[in-house]
C-alpha positions, 0 to 999 in steps of 0.5 A: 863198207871197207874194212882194215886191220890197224896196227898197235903202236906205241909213239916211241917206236920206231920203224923201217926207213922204206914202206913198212910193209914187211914184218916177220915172226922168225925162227919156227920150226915146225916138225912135219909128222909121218904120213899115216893111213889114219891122217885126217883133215880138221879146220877150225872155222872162227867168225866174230861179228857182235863186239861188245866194245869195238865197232861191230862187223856185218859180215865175219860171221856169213864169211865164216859159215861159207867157209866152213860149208866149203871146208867140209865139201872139201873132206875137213872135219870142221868145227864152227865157232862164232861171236867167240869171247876170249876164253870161248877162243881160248877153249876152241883153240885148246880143242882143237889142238888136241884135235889135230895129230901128227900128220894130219891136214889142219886149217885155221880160219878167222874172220873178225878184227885184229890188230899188230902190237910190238910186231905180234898178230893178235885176234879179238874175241868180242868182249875185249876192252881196249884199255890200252895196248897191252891190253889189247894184247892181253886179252886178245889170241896171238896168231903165233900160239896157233901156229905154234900149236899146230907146229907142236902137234906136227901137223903135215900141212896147216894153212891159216886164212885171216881175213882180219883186215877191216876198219880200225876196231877202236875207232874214236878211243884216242889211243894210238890205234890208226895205223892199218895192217897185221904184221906180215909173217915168215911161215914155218916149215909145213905151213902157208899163212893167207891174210886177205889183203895186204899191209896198209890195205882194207878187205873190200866187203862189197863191190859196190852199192849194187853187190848183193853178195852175202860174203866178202869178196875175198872169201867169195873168190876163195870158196869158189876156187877151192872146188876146182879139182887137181890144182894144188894149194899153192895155185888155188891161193896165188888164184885167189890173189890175181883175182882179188885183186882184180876185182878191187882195181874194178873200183880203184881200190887197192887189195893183194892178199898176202901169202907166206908159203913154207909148204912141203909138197903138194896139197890139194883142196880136192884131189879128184882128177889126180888118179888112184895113185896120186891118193895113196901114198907109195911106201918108198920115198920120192925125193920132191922138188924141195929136197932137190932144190935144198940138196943142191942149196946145200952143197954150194952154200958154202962155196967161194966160186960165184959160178956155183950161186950163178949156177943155182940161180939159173936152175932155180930161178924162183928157189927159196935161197934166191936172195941168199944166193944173190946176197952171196954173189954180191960179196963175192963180186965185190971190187976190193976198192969198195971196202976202202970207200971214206964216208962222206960226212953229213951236214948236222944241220941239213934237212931232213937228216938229224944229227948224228954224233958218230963214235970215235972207232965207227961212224956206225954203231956196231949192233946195226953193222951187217946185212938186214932183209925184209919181205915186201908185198907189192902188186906184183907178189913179195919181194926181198930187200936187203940193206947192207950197213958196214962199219966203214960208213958206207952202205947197198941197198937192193932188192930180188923177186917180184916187183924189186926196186933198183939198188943203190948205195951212198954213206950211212951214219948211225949212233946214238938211235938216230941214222942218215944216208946219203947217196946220189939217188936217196937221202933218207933219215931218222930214229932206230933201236936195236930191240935184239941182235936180230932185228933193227927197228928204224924210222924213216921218210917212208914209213915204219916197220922192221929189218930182220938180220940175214945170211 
């Protein structure tokens, strides 16, 4: 059995103009607390099977004893819930937040369904009615109220694993829930998040008809690598990723699970082999990798000297202001013919593009004017994309990090919630709405999804 997580939609959405696989949830601040000798480790382990009114799982529950197993070897003080209804999660959850203090190590671990409503994650308890979307989301658990939760309790490190990429859970209702995949997120400070495959993917339970083992194959990989003693968290999950992922293409299937990492230092599953000094922590403060890199970010970030982004990205080939810097780099270098490049008009009439009245002062309607970026998991790990839109009706497109795809740039028309461009390598068009100054929702030849604005 294959599994999927699918996404909520309504028909009047809209989405990206390239493959959508790329959602955020923005703007969390998580405060980490002071490291404290009575910091503990806690993990709230969730597994749901018996759905009452959606398409009943096999194995979500076996994944998540093995988890909690696992959990509680590694030094986690773990509590196990199963077949939880929605005010069964709601309780566990609230629980377990007054569980978790600040400075403590938290995990959060769910195995069942989920879907993605209006860009929003939401896990199913197993007496949900999917009446309609917004019951679903109603009656359902936001994986945002977690992470806020633990934000909230000023947690040091929280990891949260969603292993919520099955089939769709309401399967035949005839409501427009095909579409696969949770929304992918932006991790708050402090945090890493971990789905078990990637957008538009399914979680493989079994490798075959011959594969007798009771967990699927991404917990399976997890719990076995989360034993290996002295590898940080971050390692251990880029592990279980590359492995996955090649155990999937041993099928010719296709599953990246997906991780969104703002950690801060390092976190190990198991510590042994790091020394006495590595287990307790000194008194006087040691400026991290981190702190240097966002040191460094901070001095240049206002600068008008390319040399200085040129610097950085040179020091920090893999630093987390990359596009930032790239993008900064980008309008520095810019040749001042560009801003004077006239649009090229585009045929009302040509297909694909829609029709576009363009406003008198613009041939682009100001609320999508500026630099929109997204993340994009691909195989090789996740990339950024950046969509330059200016005023002038002209537009660039490019992308950093693993797995880029080449730029290009052509014109843009955008009125009225529909677009255009056109450009030597890439004629695209379709419908968008503006839902806020800070996210461009469009429709496309590639898909849906959104552009959140950047730097």
């Amino acid at each position: 059995m294959r599994r999927s997580a699918r996404r909520v939609e309504w028909g009047r959405r809209a989405g990206t103009p390239w493959r959508a696989a790329a959602l955020w949830a923005w703007g969390l601040a998580l405060a980490a607390g002071p490291f404290s000798a009575d910091a503990k480790r806690v993990a709230l382990v969730i597994g749901n099977d018996s759905y009452q009114n959606a398409q009943v799982l096999s194995n979500a529950r076996s994944d998540a004893k093995a988890m909690a197993k696992a959990l509680e070897t590694s030094g986690f003080s773990v509590t196990l819930k199963q077949d939880l209804t929605l005010k069964a999660m709601k309780e566990a959850l609230r629980a377990f937040k007054a569980e978790v203090a600040g400075g403590d190590e938290a995990l959060f671990y769910f195995s069942g369904h989920g879907v993605q409503f209006e860009g929003s994650n939401y896990l199913i308890p197993v007496d949900v009615v999917a009446q309609s979307e917004e019951q679903v989301a109603d009656d359902s658990v936001g994986l945002q109220r977690v992470l806020d939760d633990l934000r909230d309790q000023k947690a040091r490190f929280t990891l949260a694993i969603i292993d919520a990429c099955r089939e769709n859970p309401f399967k035949g209702a005839g409501r427009g829930l095909s579409r696969r995949g949770l929304a992918p997120v932006t991790a708050a400070t402090g945090q890493m998040v971990l789905y078990s495959a990637g957008a538009g993917q399914e979680a493989l339970d079994r490798l075959g008809p011959h594969d007798t083992d009771p967990n699927g194959v991404f917990t399976r990989v997890f719990i076995r690598e989360i034993k290996k003693p002295g590898v940080p968290a971050d390692q251990i999950l880029k592990n279980v990723r590359d492995q996955v992922v090649q155990m999937a293409k041993s099928i010719n299937h296709e599953q990246v699970p997906a991780l969104y990492d703002q950690s801060i230092g390092e976190f190990y599953f198991n510590s042994k082999g790091l020394g006495a000094a590595a287990a307790q922590p000194d008194s006087r403060h040691v400026e991290t990798a981190e702190e240097r890199e966002q040191s460094y970010w901070d001095r240049i970030k206002d600068s008008n000297d390319p040399a200085d982004f040129n610097d950085y990205k040179k020091q920090y080939p893999v630093g987390p202001h990359l596009g930032e810097a790239a993008l900064l780099l980008r309008k520095l270098n810019r040749p001042p013919e560009l801003a004077s490049v006239k649009p090229q008009a585009v045929p009302a009439a040509a297909p694909p593009a829609p029709q576009v009245t363009a406003q008198a002062h613009s041939p682009v309607d100001a609320s999508v004017q500026g630099t929109w970026m997204q993340l994009v998991p691909n195989p090789h790990g996740v990339s950024t994309w950046y969509w330059e839109i200016r005023a002038n009706g002209t537009y660039a497109f490019w992308s950093t990090g693993p797995g880029a795809v080449a730029p290009h740039t052509g014109t843009l028309l955008a009125a009225e919630g529909k677009w255009a461009t056109n450009s030597p390598s890439w004629v695209d068009g379709g419908t968008y709405q503006v839902p806020n100054a800070n996210t461009l929702v469009a429709n496309g030849r590639l898909g849906t999804g959104y552009w959140h604005r950047g730097p």
